[in-house]
C-alpha positions as CSV (number, residue, x, y, z in Angstrom):
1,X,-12.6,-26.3,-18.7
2,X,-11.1,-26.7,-15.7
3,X,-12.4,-26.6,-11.9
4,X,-11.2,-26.6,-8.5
5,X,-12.0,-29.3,-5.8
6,X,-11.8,-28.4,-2.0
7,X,-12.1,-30.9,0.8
8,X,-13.2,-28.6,3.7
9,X,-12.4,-28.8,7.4
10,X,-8.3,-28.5,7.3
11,X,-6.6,-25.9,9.8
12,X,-4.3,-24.0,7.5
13,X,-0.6,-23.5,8.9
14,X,2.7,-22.4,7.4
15,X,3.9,-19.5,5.4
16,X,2.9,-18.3,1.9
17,X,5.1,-15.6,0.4
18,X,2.4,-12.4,-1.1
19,X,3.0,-11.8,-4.9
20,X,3.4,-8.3,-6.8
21,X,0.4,-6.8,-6.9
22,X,-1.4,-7.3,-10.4
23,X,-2.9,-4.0,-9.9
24,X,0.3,-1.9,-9.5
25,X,1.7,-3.9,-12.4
26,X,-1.0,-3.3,-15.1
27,X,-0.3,0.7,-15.1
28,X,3.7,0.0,-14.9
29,X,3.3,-2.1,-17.7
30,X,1.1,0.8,-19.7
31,X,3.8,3.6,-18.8
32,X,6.3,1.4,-20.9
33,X,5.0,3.7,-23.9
34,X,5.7,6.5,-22.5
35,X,9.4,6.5,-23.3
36,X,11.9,4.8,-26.0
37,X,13.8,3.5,-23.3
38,X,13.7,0.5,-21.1
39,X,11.9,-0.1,-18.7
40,X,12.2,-3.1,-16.3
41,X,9.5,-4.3,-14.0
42,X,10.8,-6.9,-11.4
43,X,7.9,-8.6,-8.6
44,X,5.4,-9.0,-11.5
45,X,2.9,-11.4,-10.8
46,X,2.1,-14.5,-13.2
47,X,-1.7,-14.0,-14.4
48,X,-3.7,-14.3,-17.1
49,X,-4.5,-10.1,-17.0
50,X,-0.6,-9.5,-17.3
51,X,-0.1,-11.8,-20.0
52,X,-3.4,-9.9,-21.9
53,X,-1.8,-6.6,-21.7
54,X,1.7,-7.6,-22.7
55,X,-0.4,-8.9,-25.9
56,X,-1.9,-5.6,-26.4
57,X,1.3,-3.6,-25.5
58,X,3.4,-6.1,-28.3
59,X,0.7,-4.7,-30.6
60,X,1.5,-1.2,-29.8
61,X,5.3,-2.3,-30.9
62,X,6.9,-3.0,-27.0
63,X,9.2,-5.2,-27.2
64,X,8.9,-7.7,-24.2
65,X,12.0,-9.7,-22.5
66,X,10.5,-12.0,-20.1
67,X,12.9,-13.5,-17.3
68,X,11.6,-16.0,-14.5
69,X,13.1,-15.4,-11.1
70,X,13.7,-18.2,-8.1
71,X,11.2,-20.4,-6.6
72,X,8.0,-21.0,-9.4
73,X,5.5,-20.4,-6.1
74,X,7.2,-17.2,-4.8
75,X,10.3,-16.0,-6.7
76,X,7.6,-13.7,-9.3
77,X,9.3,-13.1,-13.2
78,X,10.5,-9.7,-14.3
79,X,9.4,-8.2,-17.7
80,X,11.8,-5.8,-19.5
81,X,9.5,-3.9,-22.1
82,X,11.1,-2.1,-24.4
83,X,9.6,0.7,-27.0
84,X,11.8,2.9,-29.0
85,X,8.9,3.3,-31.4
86,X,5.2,2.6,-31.7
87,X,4.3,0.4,-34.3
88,X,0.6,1.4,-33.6
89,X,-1.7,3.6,-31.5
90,X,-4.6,1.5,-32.3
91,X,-6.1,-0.6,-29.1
92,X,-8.2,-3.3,-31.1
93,X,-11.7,-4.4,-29.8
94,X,-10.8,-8.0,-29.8
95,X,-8.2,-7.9,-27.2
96,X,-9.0,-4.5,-25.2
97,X,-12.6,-6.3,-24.4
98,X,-10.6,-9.3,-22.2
99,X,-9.5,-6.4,-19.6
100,X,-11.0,-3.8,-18.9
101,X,-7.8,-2.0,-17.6
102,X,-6.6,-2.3,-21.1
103,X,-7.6,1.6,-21.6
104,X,-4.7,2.6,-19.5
105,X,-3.0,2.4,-22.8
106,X,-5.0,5.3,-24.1
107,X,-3.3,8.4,-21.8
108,X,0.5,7.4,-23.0
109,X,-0.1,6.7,-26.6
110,X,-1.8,10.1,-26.7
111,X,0.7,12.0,-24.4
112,X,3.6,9.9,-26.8
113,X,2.1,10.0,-30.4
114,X,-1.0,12.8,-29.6
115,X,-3.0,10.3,-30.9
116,X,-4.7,7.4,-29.8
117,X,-7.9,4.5,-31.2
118,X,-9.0,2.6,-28.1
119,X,-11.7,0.3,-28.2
120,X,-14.4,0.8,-25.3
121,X,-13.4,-2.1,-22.3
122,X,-16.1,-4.9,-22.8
123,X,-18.4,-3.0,-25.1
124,X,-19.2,-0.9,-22.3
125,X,-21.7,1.8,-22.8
126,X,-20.3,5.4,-21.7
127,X,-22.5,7.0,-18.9
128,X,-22.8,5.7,-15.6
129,X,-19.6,3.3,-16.4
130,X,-16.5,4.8,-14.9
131,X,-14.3,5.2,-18.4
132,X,-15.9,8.2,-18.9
133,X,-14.0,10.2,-15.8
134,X,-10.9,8.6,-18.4
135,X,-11.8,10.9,-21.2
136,X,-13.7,13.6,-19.5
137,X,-10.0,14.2,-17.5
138,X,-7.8,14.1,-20.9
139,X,-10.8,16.4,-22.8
140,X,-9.1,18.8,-20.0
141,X,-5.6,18.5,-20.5
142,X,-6.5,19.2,-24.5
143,X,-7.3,16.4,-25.8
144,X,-10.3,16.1,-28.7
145,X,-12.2,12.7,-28.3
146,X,-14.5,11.5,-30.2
147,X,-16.6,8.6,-30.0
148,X,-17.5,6.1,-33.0
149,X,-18.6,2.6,-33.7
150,X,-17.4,1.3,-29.8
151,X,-14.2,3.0,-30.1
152,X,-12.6,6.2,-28.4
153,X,-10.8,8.2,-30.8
154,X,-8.7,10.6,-29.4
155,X,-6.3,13.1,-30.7
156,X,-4.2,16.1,-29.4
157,X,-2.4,18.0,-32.1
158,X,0.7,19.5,-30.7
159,X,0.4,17.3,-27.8
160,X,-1.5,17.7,-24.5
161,X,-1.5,20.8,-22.7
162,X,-0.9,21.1,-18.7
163,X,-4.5,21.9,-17.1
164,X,-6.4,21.4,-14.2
165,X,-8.7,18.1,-13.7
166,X,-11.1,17.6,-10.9
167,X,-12.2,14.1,-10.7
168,X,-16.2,14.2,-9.7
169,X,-15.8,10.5,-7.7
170,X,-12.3,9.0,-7.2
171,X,-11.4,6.5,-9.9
172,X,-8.0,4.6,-10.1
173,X,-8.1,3.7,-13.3
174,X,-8.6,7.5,-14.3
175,X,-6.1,8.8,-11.8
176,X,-3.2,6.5,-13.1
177,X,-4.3,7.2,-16.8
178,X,-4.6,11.2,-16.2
179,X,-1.3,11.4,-14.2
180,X,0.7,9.3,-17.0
181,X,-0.3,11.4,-19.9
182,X,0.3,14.5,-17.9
183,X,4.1,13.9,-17.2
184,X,4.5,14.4,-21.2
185,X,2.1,17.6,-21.4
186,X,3.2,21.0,-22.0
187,X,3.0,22.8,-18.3
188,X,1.6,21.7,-14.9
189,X,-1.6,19.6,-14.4
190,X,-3.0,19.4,-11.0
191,X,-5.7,16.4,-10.7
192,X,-8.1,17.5,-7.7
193,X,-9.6,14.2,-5.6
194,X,-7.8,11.6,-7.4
195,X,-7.2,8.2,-5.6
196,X,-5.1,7.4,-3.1
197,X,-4.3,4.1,-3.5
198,X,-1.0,2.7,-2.7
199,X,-0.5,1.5,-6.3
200,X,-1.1,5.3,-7.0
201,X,2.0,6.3,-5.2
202,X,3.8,3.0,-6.6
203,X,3.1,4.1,-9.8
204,X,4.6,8.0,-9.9
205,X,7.4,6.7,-8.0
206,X,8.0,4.3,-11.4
207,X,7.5,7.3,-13.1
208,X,9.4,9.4,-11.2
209,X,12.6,7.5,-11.4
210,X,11.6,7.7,-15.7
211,X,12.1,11.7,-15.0
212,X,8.6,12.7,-14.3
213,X,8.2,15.8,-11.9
214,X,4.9,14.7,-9.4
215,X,4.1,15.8,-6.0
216,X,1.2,14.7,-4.3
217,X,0.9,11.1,-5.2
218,X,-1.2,9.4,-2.2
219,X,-2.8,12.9,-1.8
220,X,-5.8,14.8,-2.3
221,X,-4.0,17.0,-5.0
222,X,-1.5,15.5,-7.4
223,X,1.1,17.9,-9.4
224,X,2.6,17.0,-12.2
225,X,5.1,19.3,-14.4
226,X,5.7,18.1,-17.6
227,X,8.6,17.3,-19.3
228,X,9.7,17.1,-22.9
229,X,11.0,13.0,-22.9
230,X,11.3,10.2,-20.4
231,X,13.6,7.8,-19.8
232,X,14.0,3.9,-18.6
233,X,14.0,3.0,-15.2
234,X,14.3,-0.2,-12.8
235,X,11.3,-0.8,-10.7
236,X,10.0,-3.0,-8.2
237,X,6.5,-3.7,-8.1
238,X,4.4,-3.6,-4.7
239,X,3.2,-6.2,-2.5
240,X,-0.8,-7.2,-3.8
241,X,-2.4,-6.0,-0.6
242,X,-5.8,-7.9,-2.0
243,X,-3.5,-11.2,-2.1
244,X,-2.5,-10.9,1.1
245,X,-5.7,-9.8,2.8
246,X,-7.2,-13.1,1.1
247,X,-4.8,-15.3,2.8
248,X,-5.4,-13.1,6.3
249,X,-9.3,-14.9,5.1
250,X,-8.0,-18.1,4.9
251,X,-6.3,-18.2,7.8
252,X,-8.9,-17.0,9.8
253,X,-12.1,-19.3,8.2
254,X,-10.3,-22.3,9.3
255,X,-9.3,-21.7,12.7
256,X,-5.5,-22.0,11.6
257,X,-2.0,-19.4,11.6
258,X,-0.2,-17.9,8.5
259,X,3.0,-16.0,8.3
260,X,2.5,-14.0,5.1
261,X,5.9,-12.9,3.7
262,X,6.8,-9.9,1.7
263,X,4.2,-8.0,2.6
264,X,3.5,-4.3,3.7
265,X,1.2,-3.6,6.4
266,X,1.5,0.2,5.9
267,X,-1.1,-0.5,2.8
268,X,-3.7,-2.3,4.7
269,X,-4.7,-0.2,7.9
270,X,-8.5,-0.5,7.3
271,X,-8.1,-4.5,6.1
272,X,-6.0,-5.4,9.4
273,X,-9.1,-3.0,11.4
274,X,-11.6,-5.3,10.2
275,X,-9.9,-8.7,10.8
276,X,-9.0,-7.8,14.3
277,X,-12.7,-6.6,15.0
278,X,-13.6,-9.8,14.6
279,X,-11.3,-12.0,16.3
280,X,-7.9,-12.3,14.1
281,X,-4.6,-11.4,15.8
282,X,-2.7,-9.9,13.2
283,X,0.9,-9.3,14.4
284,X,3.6,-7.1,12.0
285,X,7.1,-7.6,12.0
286,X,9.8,-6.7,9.2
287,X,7.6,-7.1,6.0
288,X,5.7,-10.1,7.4
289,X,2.1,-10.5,9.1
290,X,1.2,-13.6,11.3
291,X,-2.4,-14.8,11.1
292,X,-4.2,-16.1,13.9
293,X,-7.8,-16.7,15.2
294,X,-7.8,-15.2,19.3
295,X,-10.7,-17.5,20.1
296,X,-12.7,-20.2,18.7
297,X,-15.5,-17.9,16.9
298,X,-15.3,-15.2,14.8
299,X,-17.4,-12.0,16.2
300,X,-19.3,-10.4,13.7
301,X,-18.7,-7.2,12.4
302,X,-20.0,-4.4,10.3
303,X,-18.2,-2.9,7.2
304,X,-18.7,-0.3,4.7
305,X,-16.4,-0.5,1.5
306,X,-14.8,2.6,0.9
307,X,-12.4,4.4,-1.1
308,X,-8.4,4.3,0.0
309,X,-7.7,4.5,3.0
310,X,-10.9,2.8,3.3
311,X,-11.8,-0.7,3.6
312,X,-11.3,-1.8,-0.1
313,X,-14.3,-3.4,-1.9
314,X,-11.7,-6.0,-3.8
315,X,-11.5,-7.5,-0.5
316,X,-15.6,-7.4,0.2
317,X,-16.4,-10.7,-1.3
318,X,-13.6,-12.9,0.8
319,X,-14.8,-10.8,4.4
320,X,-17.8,-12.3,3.9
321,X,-17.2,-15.5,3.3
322,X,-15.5,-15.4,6.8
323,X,-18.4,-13.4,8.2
324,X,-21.0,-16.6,7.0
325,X,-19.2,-18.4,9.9
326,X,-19.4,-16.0,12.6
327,X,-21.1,-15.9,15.8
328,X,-24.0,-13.2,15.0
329,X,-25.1,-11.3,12.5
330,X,-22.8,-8.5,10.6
331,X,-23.5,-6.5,7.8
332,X,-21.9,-4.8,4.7
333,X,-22.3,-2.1,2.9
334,X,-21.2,-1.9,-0.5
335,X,-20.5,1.5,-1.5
336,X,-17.9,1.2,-5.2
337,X,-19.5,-1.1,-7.6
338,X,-23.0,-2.0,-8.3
339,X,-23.5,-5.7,-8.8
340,X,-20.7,-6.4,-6.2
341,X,-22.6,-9.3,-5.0
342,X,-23.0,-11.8,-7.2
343,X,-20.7,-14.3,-4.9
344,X,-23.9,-14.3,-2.4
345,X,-26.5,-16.8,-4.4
346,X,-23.4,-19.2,-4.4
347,X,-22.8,-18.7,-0.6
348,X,-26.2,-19.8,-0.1
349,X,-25.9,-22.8,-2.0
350,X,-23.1,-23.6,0.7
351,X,-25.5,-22.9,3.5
352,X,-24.8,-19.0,4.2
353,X,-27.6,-17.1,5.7
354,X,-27.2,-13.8,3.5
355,X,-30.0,-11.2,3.1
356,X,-29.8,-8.2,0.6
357,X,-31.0,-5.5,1.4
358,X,-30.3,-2.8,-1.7
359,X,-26.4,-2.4,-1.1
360,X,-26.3,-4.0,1.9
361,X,-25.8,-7.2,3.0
362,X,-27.0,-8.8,6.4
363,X,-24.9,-11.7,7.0
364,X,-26.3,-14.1,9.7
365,X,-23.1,-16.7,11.0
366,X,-24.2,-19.8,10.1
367,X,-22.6,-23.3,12.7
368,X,-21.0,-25.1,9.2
369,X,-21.2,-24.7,5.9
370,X,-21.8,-27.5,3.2
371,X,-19.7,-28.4,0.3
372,X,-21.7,-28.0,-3.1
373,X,-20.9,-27.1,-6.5
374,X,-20.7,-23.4,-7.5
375,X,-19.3,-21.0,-10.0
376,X,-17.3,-18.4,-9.8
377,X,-18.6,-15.0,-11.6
378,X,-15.7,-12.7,-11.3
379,X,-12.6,-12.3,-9.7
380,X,-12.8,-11.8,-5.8
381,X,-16.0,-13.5,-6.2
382,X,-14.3,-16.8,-7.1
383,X,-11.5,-16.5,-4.7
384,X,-14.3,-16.3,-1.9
385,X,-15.9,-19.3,-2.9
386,X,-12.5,-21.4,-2.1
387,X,-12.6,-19.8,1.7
388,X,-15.9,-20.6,1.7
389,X,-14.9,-24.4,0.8
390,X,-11.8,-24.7,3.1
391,X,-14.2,-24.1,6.2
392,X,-17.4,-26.3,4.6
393,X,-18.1,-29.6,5.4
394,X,-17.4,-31.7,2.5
395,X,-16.6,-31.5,-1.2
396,X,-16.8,-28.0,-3.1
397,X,-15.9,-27.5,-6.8
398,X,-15.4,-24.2,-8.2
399,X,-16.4,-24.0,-12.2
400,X,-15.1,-21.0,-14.2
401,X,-11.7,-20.7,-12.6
402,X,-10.4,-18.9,-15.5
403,X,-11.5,-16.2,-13.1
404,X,-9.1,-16.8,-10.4
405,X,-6.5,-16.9,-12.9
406,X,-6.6,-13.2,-13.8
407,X,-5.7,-11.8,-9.9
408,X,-4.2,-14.9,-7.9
409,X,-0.9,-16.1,-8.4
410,X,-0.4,-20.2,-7.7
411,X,-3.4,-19.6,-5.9
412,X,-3.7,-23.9,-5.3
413,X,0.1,-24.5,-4.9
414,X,0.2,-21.8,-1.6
415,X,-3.1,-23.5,-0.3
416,X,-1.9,-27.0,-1.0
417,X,1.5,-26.1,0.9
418,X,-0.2,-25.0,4.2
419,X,-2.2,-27.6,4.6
420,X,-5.2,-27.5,2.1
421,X,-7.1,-30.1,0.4
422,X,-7.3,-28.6,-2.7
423,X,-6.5,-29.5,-6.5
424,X,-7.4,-28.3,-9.8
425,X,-8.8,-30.5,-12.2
426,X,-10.3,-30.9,-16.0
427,X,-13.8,-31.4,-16.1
């Protein structure tokens, strides 16, 4: 299994072009089976999550065309998926439980085929977790779900019916699956507090140019009017706002300056808010943002994670790291997920003075922080380990990397070119 090695103390300079967003390209990617036509996804980002649900889609029968475009670091590929039939509505356990945003599958296949067998993401139990705002929205567009032996099993004969869904806590995984079965329902659904997310709005405008009638997208009310069929489409997949607030991290932990390219600073009001509380010039010009400490500490800062527009809890775990070197004490509060803080024992082991306190953390700026080993235990908590290394003193290896493969594009390559000390290597 492979690792990653970082030799701390290098100021990061240079440019690094920001990928599609993996996030706005998993639901794309699910509203291929919506329609026998074609649709073609340009600015998709090279992960392991993309490359799990093209698997699970090529199950379903979607034919997938992939085509690599320019430069390997930032030119991104385009996939043209292609369904004129499903060869199954069954979503099977052993590749639904790599992903948990596998069960976007489950709104199309029953808006297309009125019937749908989606195995539960992970094993999850229903409850507390948030798939079940995912079937308690399509029970109300019609739907009959059932669930046996870890699967949902979900039916709508005649098809779904247009209704009215109030979400009881915002979920994007919900919205997106609600508002893609709905644009093949019979009548208009109105989804009440959905999310607001720009990958919301990125996906009903990929819908939209399929032939889908919503209003709303980005909103507190979406509308949707469904139609009988819908067609392929070209799209072009949004900047990763996550990516590119990760980088505004990197930039800022070691002192140095970044031009990010290709990104859109319209998507990361309450991300930009927080850097420059602390000390970061962020300056926007023409689809790039330019990265650069205004003094030689970073002030603390207090944050709450939030819901869209709010400051987004995917970008929780990297803010701290840069927090563990400021010049106080700053807290956050952690507001989306429970267990959102498993990145903070492994901080420690690099010298971070970190105290929970429920779902807060108190975050006490440490003078350096030490190399050591650690291990990543999910996505953004990997990817704040490596900003955590580029500022340490010394050697840091990052174990289960696998992680970092799901959500960061040539994550090593765009260090290494800016200046970082970093490789990947086999254990």
């Amino acid at each position: 299994m492979e690792r990653i090695r970082v030799r701390g103390g290098q100021r990061l300079e240079g440019s690094i072009h920001i990928s599609g967003a993996k996030n706005a390209a998993l639901p794309l990617m699910a509203a291929s089976l919506l329609t026998p036509g074609t649709l073609t996804l340009s600015n998709v980002p090279k992960l392991a999550d993309i490359a799990t649900l093209a698997s699970l889609l090529g199950q379903h029968g979607v034919a997938i065309d992939l085509r690599q475009n320019g430069n390997v670091v930032d030119g991104g590929q385009t996939l043209v998926l292609h369904a004129p039939s499903i060869a199954s509505t069954t979503a099977p356990y052993d590749l639904v439980r790599k992903m948990r945003a596998s069960v976007l599958v489950l709104g199309p296949l029953l808006a297309r085929c009125h019937q749908a067998k989606v195995s539960l993401p992970g094993g999850c139990a229903i409850g507390t977790r948030p798939v079940d705002l995912h079937l308690k929205a399509l029970e109300q567009l019609g739907a009959r779900i059932e669930l046996e032996e870890g699967y949902v099993n979900a039916e709508a004969p005649g098809g779904l019916k247009g209704g009215r869904v109030r979400f009881p806590t915002v979920s994007v995984g919900a919205t997106e699956n609600v508002m893609m079965a709905a644009t093949l329902a019979d009548g208009e659904s109105i989804l009440e507090n959905p999310a607001r997310e720009p990958e919301i709005e990125d996906l009903a405008r990929c819908l939209i140019a399929m032939g889908a009638q919503i209003e709303g997208a980005g909103s507190e009310r979406i509308v949707v009017q469904g139609v009988p069929e819908l067609s392929g489409a070209d799209h072009r997949v949004m900047a990763d706002r996550i990516e590119a607030g990760t980088y505004m991290a990197a930039a800022a932990i070691t002192g140095g300056a970044l031009t990010l390219t290709g990104t859109n600073a319209d998507t990361m009001g309450a991300v930009i808010d927080a850097f420059e509380s602390c000390g970061v010039s962020v300056a926007r010009c023409n689809g790039t943002l330019d990265i650069s400490r205004r003094s030689d500490a970073i002030s603390p800062t207090d944050i709450t994670t939030q819901p869209y527009p709010g400051f987004p809890t995917d970008m929780q775990a990297q803010f701290m790291a840069l927090l563990t070197t400021a010049s106080g004490a700053s807290t956050i509060n952690e507001t989306i997920f429970e267990n959102r803080f498993m990145h903070v024992p492994e901080l420690m082991r690099m010298g971070a003075d970190i105290a929970l306190q429920g779902s807060t953390a108190v975050i006490r700026g440490v003078q350096q922080l030490r190399g050591a080993p650690v291990m990543a235990t999910d996505l953004r908590a990997s990817v704040s380990l490596v900003l955590a290394g580029l500022a340490a003193e010394g050697e840091t290896t990052v174990s289960r990397v696998y992680h970092l493969d799901r959500g960061y594009e040539h994550l090593v390559e765009k260090l290494s070119a800016c200046g970082a000390d970093i490789e990947r290597i086999a254990n």
